[in-house]
DRENDO-1510 file (C-alpha; in Angstrom, 1 decimal, always signed):
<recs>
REC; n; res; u; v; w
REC; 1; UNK; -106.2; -27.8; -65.5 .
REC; 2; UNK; -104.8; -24.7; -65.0 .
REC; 3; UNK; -105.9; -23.9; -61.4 .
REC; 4; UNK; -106.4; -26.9; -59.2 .
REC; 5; UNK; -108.3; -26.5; -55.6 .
REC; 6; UNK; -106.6; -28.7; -52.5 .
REC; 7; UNK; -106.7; -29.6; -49.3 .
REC; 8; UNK; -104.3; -30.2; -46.6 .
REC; 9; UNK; -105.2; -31.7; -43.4 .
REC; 10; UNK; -103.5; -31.7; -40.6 .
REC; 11; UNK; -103.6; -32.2; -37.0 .
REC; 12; UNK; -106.5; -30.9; -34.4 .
REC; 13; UNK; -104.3; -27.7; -32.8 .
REC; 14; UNK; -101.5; -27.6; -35.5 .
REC; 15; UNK; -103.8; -26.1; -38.4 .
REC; 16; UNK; -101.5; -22.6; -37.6 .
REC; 17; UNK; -98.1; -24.3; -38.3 .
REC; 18; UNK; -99.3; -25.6; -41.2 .
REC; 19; UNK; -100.7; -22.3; -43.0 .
REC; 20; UNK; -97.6; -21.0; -42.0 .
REC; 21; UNK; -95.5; -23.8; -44.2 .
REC; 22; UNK; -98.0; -22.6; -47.0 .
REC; 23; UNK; -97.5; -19.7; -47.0 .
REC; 24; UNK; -93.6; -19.9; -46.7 .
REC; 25; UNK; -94.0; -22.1; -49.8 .
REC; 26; UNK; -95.9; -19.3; -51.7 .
REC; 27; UNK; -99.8; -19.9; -51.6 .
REC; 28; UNK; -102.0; -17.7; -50.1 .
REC; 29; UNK; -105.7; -17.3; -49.5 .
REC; 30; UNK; -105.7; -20.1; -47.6 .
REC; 31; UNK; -108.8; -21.2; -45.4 .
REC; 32; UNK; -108.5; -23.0; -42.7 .
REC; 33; UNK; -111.1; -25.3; -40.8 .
REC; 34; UNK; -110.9; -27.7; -38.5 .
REC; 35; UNK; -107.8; -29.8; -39.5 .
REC; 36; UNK; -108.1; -28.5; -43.2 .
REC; 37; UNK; -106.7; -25.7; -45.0 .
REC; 38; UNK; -108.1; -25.5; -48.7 .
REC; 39; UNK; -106.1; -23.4; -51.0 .
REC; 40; UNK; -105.0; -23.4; -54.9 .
REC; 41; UNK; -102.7; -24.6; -57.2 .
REC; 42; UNK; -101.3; -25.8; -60.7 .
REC; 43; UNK; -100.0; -29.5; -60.9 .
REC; 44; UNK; -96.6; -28.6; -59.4 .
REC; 45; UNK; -98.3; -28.2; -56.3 .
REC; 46; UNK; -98.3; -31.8; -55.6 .
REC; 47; UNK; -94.7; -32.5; -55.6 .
REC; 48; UNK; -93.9; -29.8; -54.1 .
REC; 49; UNK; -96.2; -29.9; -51.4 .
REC; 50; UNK; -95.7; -33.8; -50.8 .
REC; 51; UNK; -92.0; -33.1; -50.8 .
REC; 52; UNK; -91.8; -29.8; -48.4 .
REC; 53; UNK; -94.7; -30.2; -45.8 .
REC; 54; UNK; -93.4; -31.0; -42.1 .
REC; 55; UNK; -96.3; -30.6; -40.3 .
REC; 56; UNK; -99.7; -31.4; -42.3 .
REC; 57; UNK; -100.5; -35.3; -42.9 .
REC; 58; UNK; -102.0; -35.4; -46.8 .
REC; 59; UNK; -102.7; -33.6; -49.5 .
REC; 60; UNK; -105.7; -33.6; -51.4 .
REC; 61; UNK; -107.0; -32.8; -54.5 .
REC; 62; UNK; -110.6; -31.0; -54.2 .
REC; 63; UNK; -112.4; -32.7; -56.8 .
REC; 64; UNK; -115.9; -31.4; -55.6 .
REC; 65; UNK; -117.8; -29.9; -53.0 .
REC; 66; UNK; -122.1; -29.9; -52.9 .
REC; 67; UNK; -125.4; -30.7; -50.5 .
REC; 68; UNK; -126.5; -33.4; -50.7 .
REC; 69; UNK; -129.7; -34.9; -48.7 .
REC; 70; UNK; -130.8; -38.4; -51.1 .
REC; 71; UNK; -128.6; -41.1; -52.2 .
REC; 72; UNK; -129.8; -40.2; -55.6 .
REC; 73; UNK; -128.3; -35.9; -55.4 .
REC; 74; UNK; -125.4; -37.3; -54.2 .
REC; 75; UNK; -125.3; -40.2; -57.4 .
REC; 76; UNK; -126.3; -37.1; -60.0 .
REC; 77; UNK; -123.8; -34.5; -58.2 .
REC; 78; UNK; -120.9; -37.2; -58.0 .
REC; 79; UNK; -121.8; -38.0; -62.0 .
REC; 80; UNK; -121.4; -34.7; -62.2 .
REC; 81; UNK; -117.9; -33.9; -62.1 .
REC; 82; UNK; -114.8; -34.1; -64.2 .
REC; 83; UNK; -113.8; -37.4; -63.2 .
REC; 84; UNK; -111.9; -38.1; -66.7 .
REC; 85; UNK; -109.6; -35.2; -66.7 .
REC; 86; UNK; -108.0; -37.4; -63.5 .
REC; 87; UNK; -108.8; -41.3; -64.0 .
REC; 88; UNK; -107.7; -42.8; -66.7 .
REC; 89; UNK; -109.3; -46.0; -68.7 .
REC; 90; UNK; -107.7; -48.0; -66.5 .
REC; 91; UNK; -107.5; -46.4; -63.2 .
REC; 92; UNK; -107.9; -48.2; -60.0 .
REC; 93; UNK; -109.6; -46.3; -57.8 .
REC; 94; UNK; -111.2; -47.2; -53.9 .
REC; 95; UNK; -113.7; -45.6; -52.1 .
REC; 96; UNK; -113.4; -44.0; -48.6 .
REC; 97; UNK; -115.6; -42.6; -46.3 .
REC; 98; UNK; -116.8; -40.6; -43.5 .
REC; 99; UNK; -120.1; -39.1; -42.2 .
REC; 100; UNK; -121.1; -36.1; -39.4 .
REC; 101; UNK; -124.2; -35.1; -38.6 .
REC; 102; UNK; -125.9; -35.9; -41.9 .
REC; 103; UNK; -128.8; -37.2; -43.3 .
REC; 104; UNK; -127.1; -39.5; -45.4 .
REC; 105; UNK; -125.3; -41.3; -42.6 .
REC; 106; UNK; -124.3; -45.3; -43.8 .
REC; 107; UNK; -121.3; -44.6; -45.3 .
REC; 108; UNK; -120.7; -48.1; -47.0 .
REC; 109; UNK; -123.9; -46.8; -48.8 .
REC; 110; UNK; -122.5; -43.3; -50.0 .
REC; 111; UNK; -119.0; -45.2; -50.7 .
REC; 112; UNK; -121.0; -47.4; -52.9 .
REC; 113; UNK; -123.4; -44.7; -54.4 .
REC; 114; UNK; -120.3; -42.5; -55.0 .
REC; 115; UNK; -118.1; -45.3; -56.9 .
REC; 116; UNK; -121.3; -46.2; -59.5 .
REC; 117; UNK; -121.6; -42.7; -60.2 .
REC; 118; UNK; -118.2; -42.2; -61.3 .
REC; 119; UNK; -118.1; -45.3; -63.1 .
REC; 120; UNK; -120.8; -44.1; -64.9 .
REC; 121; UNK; -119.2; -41.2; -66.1 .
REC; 122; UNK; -116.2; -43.0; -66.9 .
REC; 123; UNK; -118.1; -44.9; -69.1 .
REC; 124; UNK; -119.3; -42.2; -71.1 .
REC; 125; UNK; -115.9; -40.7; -71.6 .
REC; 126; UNK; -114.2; -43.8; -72.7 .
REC; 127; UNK; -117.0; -45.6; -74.1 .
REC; 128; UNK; -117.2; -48.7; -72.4 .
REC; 129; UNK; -119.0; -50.7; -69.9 .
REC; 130; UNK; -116.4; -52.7; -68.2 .
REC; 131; UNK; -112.9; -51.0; -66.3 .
REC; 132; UNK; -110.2; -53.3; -65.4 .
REC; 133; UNK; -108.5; -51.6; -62.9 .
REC; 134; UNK; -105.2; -52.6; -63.2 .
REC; 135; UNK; -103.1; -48.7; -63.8 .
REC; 136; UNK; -102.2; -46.2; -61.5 .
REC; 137; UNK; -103.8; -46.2; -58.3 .
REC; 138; UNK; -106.6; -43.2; -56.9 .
REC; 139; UNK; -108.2; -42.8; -53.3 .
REC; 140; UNK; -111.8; -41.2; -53.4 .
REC; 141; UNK; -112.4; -40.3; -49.9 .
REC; 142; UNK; -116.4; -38.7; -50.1 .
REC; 143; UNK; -116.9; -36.6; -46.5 .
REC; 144; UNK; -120.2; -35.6; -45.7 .
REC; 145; UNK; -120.5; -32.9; -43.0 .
REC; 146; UNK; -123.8; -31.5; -42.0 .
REC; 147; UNK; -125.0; -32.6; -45.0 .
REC; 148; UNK; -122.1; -30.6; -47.0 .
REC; 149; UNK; -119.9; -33.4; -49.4 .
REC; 150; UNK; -116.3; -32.9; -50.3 .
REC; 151; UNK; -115.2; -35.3; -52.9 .
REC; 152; UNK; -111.2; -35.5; -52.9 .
REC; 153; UNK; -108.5; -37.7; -54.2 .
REC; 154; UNK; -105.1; -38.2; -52.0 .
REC; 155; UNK; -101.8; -37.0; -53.7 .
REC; 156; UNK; -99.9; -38.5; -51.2 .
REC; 157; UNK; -100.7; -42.3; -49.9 .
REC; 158; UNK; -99.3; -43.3; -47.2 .
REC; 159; UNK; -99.3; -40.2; -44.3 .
REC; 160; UNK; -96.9; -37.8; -44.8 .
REC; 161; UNK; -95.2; -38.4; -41.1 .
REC; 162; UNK; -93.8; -41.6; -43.5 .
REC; 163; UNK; -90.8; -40.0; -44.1 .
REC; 164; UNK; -89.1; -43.3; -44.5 .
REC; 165; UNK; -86.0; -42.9; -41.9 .
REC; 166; UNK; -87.6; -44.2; -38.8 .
REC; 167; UNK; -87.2; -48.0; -39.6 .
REC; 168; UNK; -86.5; -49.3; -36.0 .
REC; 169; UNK; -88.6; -47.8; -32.9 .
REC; 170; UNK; -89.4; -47.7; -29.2 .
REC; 171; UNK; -92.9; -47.8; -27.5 .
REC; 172; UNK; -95.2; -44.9; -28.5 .
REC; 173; UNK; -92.8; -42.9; -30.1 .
REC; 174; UNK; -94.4; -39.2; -31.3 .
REC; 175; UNK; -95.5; -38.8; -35.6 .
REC; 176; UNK; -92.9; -37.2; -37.1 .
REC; 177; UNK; -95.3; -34.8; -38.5 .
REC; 178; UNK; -96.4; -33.8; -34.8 .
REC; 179; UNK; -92.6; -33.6; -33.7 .
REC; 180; UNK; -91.9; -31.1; -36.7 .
REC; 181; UNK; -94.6; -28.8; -35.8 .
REC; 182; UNK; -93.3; -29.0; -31.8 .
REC; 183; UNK; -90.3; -27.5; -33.2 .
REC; 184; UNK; -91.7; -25.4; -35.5 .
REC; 185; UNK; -94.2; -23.5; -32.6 .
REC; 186; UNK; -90.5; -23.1; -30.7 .
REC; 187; UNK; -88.0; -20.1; -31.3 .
REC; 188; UNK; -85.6; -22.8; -32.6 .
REC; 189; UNK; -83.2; -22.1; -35.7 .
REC; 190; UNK; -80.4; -22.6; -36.8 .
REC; 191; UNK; -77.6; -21.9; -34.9 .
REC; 192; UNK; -79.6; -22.0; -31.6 .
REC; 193; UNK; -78.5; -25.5; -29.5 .
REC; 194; UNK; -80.8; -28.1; -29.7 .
REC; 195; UNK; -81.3; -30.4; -26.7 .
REC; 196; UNK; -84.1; -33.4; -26.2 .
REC; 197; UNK; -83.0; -35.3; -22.7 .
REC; 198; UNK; -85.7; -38.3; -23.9 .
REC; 199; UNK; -84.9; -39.0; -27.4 .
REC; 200; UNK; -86.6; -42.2; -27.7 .
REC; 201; UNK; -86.2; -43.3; -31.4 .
REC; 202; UNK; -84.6; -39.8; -31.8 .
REC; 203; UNK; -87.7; -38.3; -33.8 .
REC; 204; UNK; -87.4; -34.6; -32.2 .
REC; 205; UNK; -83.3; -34.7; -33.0 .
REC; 206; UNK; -83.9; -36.1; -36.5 .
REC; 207; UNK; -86.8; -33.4; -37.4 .
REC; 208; UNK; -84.3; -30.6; -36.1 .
REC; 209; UNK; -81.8; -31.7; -37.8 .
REC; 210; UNK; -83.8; -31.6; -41.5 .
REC; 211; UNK; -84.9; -28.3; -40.7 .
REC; 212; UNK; -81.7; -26.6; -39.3 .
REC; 213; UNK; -79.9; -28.3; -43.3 .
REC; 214; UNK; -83.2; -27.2; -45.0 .
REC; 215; UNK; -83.5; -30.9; -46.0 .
REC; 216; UNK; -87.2; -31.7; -47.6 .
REC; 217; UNK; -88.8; -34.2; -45.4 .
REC; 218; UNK; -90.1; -36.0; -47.7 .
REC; 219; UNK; -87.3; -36.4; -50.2 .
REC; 220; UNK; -86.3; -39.7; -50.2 .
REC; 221; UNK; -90.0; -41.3; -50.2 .
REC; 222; UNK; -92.2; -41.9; -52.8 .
REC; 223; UNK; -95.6; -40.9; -53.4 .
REC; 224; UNK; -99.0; -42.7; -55.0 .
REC; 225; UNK; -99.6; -39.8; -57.6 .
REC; 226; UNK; -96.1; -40.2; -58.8 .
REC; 227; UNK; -97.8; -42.7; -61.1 .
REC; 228; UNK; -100.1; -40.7; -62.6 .
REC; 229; UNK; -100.1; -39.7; -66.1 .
REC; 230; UNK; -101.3; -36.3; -65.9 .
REC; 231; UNK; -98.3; -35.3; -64.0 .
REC; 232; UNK; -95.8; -34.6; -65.9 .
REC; 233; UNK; -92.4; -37.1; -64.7 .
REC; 234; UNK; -90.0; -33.9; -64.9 .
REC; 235; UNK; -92.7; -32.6; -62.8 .
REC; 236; UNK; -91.6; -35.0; -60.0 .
REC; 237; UNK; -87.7; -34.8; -61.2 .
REC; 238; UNK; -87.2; -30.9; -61.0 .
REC; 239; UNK; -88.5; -31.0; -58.0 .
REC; 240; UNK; -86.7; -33.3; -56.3 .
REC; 241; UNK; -83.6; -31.6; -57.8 .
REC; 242; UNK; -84.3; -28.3; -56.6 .
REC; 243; UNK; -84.8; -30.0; -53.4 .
REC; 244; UNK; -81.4; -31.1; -53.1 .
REC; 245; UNK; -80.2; -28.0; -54.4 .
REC; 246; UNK; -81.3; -26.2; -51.4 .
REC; 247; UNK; -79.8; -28.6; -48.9 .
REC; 248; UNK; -77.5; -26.1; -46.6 .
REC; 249; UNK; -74.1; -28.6; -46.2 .
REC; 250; UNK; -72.1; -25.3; -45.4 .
REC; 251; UNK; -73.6; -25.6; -41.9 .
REC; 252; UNK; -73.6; -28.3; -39.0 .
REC; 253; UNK; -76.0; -27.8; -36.1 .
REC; 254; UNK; -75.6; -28.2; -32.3 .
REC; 255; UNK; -78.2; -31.4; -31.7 .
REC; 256; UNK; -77.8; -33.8; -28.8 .
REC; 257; UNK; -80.0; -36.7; -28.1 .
REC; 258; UNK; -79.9; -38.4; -25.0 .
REC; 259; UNK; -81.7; -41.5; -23.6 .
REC; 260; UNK; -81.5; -43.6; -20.3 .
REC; 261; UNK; -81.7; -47.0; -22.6 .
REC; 262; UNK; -79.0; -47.9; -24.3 .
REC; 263; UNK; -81.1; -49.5; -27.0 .
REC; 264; UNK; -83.0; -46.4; -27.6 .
REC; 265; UNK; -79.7; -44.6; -28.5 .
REC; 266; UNK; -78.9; -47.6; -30.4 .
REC; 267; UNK; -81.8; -46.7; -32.8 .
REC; 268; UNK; -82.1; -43.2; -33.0 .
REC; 269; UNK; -78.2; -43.5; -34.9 .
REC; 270; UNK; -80.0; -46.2; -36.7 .
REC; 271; UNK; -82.8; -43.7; -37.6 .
REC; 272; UNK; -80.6; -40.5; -38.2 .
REC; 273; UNK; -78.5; -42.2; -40.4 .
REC; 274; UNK; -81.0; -43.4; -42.5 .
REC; 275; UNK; -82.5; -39.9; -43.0 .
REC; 276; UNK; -78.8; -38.5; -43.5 .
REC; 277; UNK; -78.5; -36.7; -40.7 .
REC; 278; UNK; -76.1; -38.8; -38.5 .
REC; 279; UNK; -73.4; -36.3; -38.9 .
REC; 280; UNK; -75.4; -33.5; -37.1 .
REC; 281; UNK; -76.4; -35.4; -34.3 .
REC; 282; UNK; -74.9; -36.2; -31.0 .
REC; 283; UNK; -76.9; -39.1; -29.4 .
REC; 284; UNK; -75.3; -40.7; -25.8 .
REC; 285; UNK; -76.9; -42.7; -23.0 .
REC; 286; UNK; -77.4; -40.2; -20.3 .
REC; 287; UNK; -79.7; -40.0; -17.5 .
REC; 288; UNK; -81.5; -36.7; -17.1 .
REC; 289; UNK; -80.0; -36.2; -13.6 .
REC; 290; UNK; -76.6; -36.2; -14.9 .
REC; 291; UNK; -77.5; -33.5; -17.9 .
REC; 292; UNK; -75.8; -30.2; -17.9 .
REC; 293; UNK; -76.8; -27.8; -20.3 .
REC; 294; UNK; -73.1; -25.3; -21.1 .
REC; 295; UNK; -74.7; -23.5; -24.0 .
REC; 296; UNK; -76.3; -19.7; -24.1 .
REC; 297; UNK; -80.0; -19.7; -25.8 .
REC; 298; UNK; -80.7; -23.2; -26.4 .
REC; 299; UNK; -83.5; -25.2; -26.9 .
REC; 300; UNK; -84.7; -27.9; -25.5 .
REC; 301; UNK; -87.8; -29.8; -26.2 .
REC; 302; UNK; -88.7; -33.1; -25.1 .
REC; 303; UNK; -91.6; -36.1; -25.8 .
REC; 304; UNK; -91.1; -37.4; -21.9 .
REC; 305; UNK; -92.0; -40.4; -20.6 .
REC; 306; UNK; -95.8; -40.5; -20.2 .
REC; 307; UNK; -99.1; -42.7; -21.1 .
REC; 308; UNK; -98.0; -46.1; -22.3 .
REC; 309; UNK; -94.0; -45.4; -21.5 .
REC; 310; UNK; -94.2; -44.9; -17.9 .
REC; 311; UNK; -96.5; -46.9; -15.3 .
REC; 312; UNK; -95.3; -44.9; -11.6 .
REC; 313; UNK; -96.9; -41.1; -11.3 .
REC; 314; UNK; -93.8; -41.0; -9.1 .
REC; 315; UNK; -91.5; -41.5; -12.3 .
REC; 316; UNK; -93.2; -38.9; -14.1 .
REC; 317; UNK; -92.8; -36.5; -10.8 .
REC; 318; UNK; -89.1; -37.3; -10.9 .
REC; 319; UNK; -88.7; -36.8; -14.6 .
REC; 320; UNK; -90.4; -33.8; -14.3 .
REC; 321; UNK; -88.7; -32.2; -11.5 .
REC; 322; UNK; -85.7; -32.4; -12.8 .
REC; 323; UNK; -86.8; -30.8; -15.9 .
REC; 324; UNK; -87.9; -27.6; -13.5 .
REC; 325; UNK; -84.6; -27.4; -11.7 .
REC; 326; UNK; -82.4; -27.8; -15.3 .
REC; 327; UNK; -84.6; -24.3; -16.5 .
REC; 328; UNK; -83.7; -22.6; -13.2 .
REC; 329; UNK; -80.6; -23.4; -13.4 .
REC; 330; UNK; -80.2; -22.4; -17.3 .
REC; 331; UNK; -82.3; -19.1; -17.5 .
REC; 332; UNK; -81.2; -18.3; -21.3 .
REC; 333; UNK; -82.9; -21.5; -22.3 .
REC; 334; UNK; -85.9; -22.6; -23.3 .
REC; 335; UNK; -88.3; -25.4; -22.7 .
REC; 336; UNK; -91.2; -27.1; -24.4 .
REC; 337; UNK; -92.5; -30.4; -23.7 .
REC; 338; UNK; -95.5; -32.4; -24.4 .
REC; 339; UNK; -97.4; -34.6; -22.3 .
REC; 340; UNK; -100.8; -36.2; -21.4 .
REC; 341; UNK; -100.1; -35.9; -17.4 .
REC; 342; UNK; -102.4; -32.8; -15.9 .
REC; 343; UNK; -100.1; -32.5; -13.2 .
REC; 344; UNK; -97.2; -31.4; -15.1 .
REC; 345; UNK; -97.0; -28.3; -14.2 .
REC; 346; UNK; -97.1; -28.6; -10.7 .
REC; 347; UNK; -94.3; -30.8; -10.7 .
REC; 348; UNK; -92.0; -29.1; -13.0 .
REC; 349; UNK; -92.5; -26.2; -10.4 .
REC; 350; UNK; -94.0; -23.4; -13.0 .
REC; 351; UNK; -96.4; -22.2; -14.8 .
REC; 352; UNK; -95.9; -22.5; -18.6 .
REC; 353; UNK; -95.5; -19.2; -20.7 .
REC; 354; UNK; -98.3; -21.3; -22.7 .
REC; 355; UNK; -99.9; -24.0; -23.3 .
REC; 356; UNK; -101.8; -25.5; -26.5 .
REC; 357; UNK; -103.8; -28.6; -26.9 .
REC; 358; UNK; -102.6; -31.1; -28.8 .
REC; 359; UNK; -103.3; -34.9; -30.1 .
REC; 360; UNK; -100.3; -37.0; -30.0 .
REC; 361; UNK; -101.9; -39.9; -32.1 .
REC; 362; UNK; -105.6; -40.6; -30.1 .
REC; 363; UNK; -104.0; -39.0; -26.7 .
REC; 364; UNK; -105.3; -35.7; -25.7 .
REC; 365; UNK; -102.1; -33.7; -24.8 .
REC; 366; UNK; -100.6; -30.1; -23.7 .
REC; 367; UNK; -97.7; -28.5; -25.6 .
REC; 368; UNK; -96.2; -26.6; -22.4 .
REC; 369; UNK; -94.0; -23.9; -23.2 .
REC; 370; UNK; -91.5; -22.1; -21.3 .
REC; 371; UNK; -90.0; -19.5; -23.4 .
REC; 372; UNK; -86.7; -17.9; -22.9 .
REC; 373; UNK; -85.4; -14.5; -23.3 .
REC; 374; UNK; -83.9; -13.5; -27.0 .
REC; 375; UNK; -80.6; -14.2; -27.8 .
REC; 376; UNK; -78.7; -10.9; -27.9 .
REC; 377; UNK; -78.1; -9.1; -31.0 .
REC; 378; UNK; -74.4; -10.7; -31.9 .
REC; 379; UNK; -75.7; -14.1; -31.0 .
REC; 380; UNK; -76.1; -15.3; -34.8 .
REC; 381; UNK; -73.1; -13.5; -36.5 .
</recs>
């Protein structure tokens, strides 16, 4: 089990940011596809990838990967593979599944096919006809794509945007994951002033906040292949200890949140305490129009009101206007926003530097970005 092959998924549009964060946690030869990036591993992979990743949503292990065009190839290919070095006698595992554009297109029927065929084998390495089920917990997913199947098991359970601090929220508020990788595709660090004018349940603050301390986002959650016997527990421990090792508390970064409603304020503290970050954060009810920005080089980014959080195209003009007029009036900053409305630009009252496509959720969005010039040299001494 030396060298273990994985999978990341991520996002439509953030596939980038994510090879990025793996590479930054030393993996290369990465290949990336259409919301995956494959790569390999050892076994400390897993913790330290569920631990570190901001951006990406699971991580798989890659059991397998064949053609398969008869229920039967994919039974005797599924049989096939080393099954036993990963479930143990009394493993629980489910079946999950998805199917493009291939011949072998019920997938209740492949999900079926593919669970008899590793029960089968299991049966051979333990010697017994009858599994009760009742350890450690394994999703299968089986994905067929033009016929190609990919046979993995999910290291992480629940999506990794479950960091575990955003107990209390307001409508449609943005994945954590997403917000990360908004702030990530910015020039934001450190010591550059961070600014979101519609904080919402305060999920852009909170993800700049556990960058700018180098805090692992996923530190104080758990994950489903922490039960797992072939992981070592120290594994797991180390991990979590170097983590915390590498927590910068020699620094406190320049965040404000702000919000028109007062609830909203309310429970982005709620929110930024749980995640430990309360002490880096400013969050006060403030209206956009009453916003002044008295910092060099900042950043702001902002998830404003849109979709399912405003009903008037005359709020969203409003909103967005004076967005435009706080960048002309701050020409060191920078601005990013992201939002499903077409007509955004036009009413900010620019055109953005760029633009990238993004899913917020189901919702087809753009990432508009309005980049500033550099800070000068002496800026970060």
């Amino acid at each position: 089990m030396d060298k273990l092959n994985f999978i990341v998924t991520s996002t439509f549009g953030l596939e980038a940011s994510v090879k990025r964060e793996l590479n930054k946690l030393g993996y290369e030869n990465l290949s990336v596809i259409d919301g995956h990036i494959k790569f390999s591993g050892d076994l400390e992979t897993i913790p330290k990838c569920n631990l570190w990743l901001r951006s990406a949503d699971r991580l798989f292990l890659n059991i397998g990967e064949f053609f398969a065009y008869s229920f039967d190839e994919l039974f005797e290919k599924t049989k096939m593979l080393p099954w036993e070095n990963w479930i143990p006698e009394n493993g629980k595992f489910t079946i999950t599944g998805k199917s493009v554009k291939s011949k072998l297109f019920s997938v209740s029927d492949c999900q079926s096919i593919v669970k008899k065929a590793i029960v089968e084998r299991l049966k051979i390495k333990y010697k017994k006809d009858w599994f009760e089920e009742t350890g450690p917990e394994y999703k299968i997913k089986v994905s067929l794509l033009k016929d190609n199947v990919t046979l993995t098991i999910d290291t992480s359970g629940l999506g990794l945007h479950k960091r575990g601090y955003r107990e209390q929220s307001v409508i449609a508020p943005i994945k954590e994951t997403l917000a990360s990788a908004l702030i990530e595709l910015s020039y934001f660090k450190k010591n550059r002033t961070f600014v979101d004018p519609a904080c919402g349940s305060g999920t852009l603050p909170i993800e700049a906040a556990l960058l700018a301390k180098n805090i692992a986002p996923g530190l104080t959650r758990n994950f489903i292949s922490e039960s797992w016997p072939q992981i070592p527990k120290n594994l797991w421990k180390n991990a979590r200890a170097q983590a915390y090792d590498l927590i910068d508390n020699s620094f406190t970064p320049d965040i404000y949140g702000y919000d028109v409603d007062p609830k909203a304020i309310e429970i982005s503290k709620h929110n930024a305490m749980i995640a430990g970050v309360d002490d880096c954060i400013k969050f006060n009810v403030k209206d956009i129009n009453n916003l002044t920005l008295d910092k060099e080089y900042g950043i702001l980014i902002c998830n404003p009101p849109y979709g399912q959080r405003l009903t008037s195209d005359d709020n969203f003009a409003e909103f967005y206007k004076t967005m435009g007029k706080l960048l002309k009036e701050n020409k060191t900053w920078s601005f990013y926003a992201i939002t499903s409305n077409e007509n955004f630009e036009r009413y900010f009252g620019k055109k953005a530097d760029k633009k990238r496509k993004l899913f917020n959720g189901a919702l087809k969005t753009n990432y508009y970005q309005y980049i500033g010039p550099r800070p000068l040299k002496d800026f970060y001494k």
